[in-house]
N, C-alpha and C positions, 0 to 999 in steps of 0.2 A: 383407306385413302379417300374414298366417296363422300365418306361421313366427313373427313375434314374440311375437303372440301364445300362441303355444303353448308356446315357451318362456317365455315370464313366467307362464303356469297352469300349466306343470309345475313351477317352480321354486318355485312357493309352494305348491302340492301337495306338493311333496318334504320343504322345510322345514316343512312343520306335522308330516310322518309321523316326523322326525327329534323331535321333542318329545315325541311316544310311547315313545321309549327310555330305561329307566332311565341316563342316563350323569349321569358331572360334567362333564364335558367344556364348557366354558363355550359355544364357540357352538351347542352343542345347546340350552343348559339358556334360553341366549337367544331361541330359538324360541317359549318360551312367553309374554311378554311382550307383543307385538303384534295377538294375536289376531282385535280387533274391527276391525283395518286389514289385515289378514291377510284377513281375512272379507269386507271392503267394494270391497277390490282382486280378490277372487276374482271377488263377484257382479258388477264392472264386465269383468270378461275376461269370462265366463260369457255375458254379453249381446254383447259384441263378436265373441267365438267364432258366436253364432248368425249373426251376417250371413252365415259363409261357407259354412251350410247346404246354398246350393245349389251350390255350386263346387267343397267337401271334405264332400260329407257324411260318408262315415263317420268320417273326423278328426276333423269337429266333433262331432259325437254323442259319439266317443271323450274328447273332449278338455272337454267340456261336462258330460259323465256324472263325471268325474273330478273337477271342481272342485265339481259337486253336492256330489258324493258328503264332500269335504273343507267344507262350509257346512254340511251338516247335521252334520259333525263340532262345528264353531265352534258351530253353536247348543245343541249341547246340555254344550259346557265353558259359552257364559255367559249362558246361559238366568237360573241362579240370580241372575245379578247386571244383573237388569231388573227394573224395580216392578211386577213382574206376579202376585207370588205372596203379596202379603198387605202391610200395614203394621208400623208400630214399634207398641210398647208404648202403651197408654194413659197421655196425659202426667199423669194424676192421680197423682202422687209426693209423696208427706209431704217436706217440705226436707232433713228430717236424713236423708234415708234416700239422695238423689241425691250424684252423685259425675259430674261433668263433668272431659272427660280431652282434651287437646289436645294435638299431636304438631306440632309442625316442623323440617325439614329446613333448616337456615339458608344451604347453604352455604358455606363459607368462605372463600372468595370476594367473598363478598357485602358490599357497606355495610350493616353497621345503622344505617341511619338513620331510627328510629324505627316505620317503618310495622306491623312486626312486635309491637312493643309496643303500639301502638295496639289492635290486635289482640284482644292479651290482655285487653287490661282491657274490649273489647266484649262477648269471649266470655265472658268469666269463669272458665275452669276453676279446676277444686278442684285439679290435677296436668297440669303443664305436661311434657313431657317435649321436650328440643331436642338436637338432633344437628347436627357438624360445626363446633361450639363450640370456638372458641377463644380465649385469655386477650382480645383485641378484644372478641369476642362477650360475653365474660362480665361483662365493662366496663358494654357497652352496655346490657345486660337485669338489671345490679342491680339497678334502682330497681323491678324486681319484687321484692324480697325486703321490702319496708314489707308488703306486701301477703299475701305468698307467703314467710314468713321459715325455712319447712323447706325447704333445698337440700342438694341433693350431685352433686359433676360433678369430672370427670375431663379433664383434655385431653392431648393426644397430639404433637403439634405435624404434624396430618394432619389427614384427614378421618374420625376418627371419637372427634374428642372427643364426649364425651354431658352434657346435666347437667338435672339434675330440681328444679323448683318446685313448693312443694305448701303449699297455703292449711292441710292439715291434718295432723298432725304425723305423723312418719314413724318406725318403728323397725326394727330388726334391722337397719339399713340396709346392704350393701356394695357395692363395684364389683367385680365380679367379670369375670373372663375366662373363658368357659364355651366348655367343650369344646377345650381348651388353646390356643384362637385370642388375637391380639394384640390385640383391641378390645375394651376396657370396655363391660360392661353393668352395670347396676344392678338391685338384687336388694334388694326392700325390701317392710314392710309398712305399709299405707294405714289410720290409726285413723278410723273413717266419724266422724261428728258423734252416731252413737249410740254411740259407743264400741266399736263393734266392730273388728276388724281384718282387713282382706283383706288378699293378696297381690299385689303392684304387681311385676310385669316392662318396664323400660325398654330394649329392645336395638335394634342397629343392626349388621348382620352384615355383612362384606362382599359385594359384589353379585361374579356371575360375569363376569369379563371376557377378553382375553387372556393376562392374567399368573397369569391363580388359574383354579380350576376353580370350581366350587360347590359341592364338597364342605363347605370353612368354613362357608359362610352356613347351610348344612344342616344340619351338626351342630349350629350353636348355635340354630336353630329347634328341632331336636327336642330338646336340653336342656332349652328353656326350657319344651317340653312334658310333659317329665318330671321339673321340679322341680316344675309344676302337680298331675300326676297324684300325685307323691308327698307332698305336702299335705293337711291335714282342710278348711282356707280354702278361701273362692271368692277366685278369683284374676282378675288381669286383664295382659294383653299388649299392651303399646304401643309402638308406633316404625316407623321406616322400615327395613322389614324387606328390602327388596332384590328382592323376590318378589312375583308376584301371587297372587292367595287363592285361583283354580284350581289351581298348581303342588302335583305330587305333594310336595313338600317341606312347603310351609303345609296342606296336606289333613290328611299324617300328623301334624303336629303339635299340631294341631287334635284329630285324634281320640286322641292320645295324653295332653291336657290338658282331652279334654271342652269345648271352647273352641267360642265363636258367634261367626260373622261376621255380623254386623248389615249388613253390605251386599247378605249375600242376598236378596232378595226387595227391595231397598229400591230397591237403582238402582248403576249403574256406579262412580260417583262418582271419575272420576283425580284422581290427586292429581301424577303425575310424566307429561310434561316441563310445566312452571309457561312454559315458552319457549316451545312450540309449538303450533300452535292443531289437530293431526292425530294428531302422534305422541305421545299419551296412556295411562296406564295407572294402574290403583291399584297403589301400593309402600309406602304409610301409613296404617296400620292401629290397631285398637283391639279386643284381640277379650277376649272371656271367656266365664268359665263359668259357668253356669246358677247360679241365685241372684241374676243382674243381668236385666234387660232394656233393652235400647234404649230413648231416648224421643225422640232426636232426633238426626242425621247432618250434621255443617255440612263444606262445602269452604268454607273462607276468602279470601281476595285473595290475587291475588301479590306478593309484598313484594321483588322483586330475586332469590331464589332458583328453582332451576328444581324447586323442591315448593312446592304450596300447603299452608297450615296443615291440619288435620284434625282436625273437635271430634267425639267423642263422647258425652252426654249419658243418662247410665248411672241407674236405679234399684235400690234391692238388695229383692230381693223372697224370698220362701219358693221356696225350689227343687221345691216342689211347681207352682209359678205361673209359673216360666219354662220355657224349653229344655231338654230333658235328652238326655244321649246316654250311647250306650252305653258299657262298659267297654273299652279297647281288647284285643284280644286278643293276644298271648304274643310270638306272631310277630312283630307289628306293636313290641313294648316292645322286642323282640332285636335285630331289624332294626336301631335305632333306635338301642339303645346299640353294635350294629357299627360304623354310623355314624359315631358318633362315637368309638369308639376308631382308626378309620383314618385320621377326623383331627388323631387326638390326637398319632396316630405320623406322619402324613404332615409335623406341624408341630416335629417333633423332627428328623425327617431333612433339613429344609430348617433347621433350625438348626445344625445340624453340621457340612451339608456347608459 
């Protein structure tokens, strides 16, 4: 029973050390995903290890030190993403000045049969953003457009058609493929009720799996942080980004687009597997940049897909009054469009060959 133990604490000691490595390498980059079950399976070895104290002790000790030593790693990736460090914004928001943003994953797959739409019109968003739409799907969620009559969507005949509902009228609008990957994102600006205009990013990058690395979903994160950064607008990032918001991949892009994660300090909140009641994580996000603050964080119902909806409830305020971050430094910009020119060419040699 010792030896199994030891090997299930090594083996998930090993794989969290494998997430430490800058690679694309998809089952690396998947190491990061799991964490607070990574975390829960260590501290239940960790206590099983002690029974053989007196029988192995120094194994145990070795063997117990080691998966410590791996839980206080775990806690301090997601420390941030506990309600321990503060609240949302004060909901006192002028009406014109709020901008409520709501993401879902539909699956494709999936029946729409209605639940999803029910949804919408509970939440209200000003900007619906939906992933994995297809001409079924777009059938089904018309009868948002009475409501919601600014659209644009693209389908693919895959999983990663996108397409955008927005109560408020929308310009510069395009579908863009960023960072020369095959999946439509949307690339538009959001005219608030005061007439101003921010920047609205709707993407959905591929996820790392066996047949791709992570490189794709990479590049088009840090794209979408350096069309932010290259902007005078405050902007905002919505979709089912593939990633969770510790991954060095969402950090850098973040700090390269000056971008908030309103989940920090608020709470864990998964949004993917909608199927299973253990194996959970956030992958559906709403992030921006200072000039907004949070006012409210909703996970919605499961509607048949394995994402739940995800509202964010945004105010736009004096960027002296929200979040501010730093400039990104030089390194961090180069890095970033290396990045992405290795997938720009990685996506030209798989077209050739």
């Amino acid at each position: 029973m010792f030896g199994l133990i030891g090997v299930a604490g090594l083996s998930l000691v090993i794989a969290n050390l494998l997430s430490l490595i800058p690679s694309d390498i998809w089952w690396i980059r998947i190491t990061d995903f799991p964490r607070l079950q990574s975390a829960a399976a260590l501290a239940l070895l960790a206590l099983a290890a002690a029974c053989f104290l007196g029988r192995y002790r120094y194994a145990s000790m070795a063997l117990i030190a080691l998966m410590l030593a791996t839980l206080i790693y775990h806690a301090a990736v997601l420390l941030p993403y506990t309600p321990l460090q503060g609240a949302l914004a004060d909901s006192a928001c002028p009406s014109d000045k709020r901008l409520a943003v709501m993401v879902a994953n539909v699956r494709l797959s999936n029946d729409p049969d209605g639940r999803l739409i029910e949804q919408v019109r509970r939440y209200q968003p000003d900007v619906f953003v939906v992933l994995e739409v297809n001409d079924q799907w777009l059938d089904a969620l018309a009868p948002l457009e009475q409501s919601m009559p600014h659209t644009v969507h693209r389908t693919t005949g895959s999983y990663f058609g996108i397409a955008l509902y927005s109560r408020l009228p929308l310009h510069s609008t395009e579908i863009r493929y960023l960072a020369g990957q095959d999946t439509p994102q949307i690339v538009t600006e959001v005219e608030l009720r005061t007439g101003e205009r921010v920047d609205f990013l709707g993407i959905h990058p591929r996820p790392p799996h066996p047949s791709q690395s992570a490189l794709g979903r990479d590049a088009i994160l840090l794209k979408a942080g350096l069309l932010l950064h290259d902007s005078d607008r405050p902007g905002v990032v919505a979709g089912d980004l593939n990633a969770t918001p510790w991954e060095r991949a969402v950090t850098h892009m973040r700090e390269i687009g000056r971008l908030v994660d309103p989940r920090a300090g608020y709470g864990f909140l998964p949004t993917y597997d909608a199927q299973s009641w253990w194996m959970r994580w956030p992958l559906d996000h709403v992030f921006y940049e200072a000039g907004f603050d949070a006012l409210e964080l909703i996970r919605g119902e499961a509607f048949g897909s394995d994402h739940f909806p995800y509202v964010a409830r945004l105010c736009r305020v004096e960027q002296s009054e929200s979040e501010t971050r730093n400039r990104p430094d030089e390194d961090t910009l180069q890095n970033a469009r290396d990045t992405i020119e290795r997938a720009r060419n990685q996506d030209t040699t798989a077209a050739s060959s």
